[in-house]
C-alpha positions as CSV (number, residue, x, y, z in Angstrom):
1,X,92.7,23.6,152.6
2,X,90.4,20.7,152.9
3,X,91.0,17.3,152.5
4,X,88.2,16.8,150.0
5,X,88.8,15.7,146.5
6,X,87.6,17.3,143.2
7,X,88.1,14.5,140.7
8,X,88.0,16.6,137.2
9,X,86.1,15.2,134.3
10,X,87.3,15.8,130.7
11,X,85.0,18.3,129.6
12,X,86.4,21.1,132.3
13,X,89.9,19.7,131.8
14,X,89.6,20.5,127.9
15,X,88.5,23.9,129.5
16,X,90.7,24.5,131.2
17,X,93.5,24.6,128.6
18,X,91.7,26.7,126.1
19,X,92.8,29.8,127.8
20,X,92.2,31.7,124.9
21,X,88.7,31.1,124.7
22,X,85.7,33.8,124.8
23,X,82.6,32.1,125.3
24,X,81.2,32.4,128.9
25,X,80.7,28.6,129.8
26,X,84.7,28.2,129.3
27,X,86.0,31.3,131.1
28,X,83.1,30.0,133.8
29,X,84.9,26.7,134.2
30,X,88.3,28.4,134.4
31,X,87.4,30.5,137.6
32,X,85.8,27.6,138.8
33,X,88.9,25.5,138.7
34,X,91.4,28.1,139.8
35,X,89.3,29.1,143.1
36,X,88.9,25.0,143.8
37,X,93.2,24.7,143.7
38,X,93.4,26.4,146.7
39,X,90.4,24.9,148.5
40,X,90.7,20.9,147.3
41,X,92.9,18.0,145.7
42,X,92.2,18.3,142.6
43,X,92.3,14.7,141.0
44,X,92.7,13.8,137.2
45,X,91.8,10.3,136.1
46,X,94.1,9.5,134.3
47,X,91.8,8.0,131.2
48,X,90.5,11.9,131.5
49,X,93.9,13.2,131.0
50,X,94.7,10.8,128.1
51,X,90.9,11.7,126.3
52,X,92.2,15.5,126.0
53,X,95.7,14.8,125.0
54,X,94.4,12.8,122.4
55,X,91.9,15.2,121.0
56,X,94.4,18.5,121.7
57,X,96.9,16.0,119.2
58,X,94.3,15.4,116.6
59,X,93.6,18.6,116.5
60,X,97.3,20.1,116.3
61,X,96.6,22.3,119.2
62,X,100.3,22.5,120.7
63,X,99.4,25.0,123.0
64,X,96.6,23.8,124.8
65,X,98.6,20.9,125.0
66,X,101.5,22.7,126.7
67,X,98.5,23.9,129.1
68,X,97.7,20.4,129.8
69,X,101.3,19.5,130.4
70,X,101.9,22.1,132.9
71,X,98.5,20.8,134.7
72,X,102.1,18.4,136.0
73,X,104.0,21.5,137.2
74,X,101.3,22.5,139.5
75,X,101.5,19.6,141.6
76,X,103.9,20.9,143.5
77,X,102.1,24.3,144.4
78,X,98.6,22.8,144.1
79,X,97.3,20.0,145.5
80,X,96.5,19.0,141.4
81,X,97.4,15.1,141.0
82,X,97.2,12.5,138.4
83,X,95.1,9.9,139.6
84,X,96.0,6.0,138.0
């Protein structure tokens, strides 16, 4: 693993927690992110991380939001962080 960082945006963090999603772009961004885990820290601003909360909330998407809440679990595997 490298010691170069991936800080991820809000549009593929909202991506990545739509795993039931179909259209190419999202599955795309998916496999992006899951082959960069083993590769790079992964960093999450943390602004980023409140931006899709707040729209998974608004939009009553519980399990997208779970996603997003595991995104904390896989710190300790990954190298996946929440940047402040």
């Amino acid at each position: 693993m490298s010691n170069e960082i991936i800080l991820l945006d809000s549009g593929p963090l909202g991506a990545i927690t739509n795993l039931n999603s179909k259209k190419p772009n999202i599955i795309k961004c998916q496999a992006w992110f899951y082959s960069m885990l083993e590769r790079y820290i992964v960093l999450i601003p943390e602004i980023n991380d409140y931006e899709v909360r707040r729209e998974l909330i608004h939009q009553k998407l519980d399990i997208s939001l779970n996603r997003l809440e595991i995104r904390a679990l896989l710190s300790w595997h990954y190298n996946v962080y929440l940047a402040r």
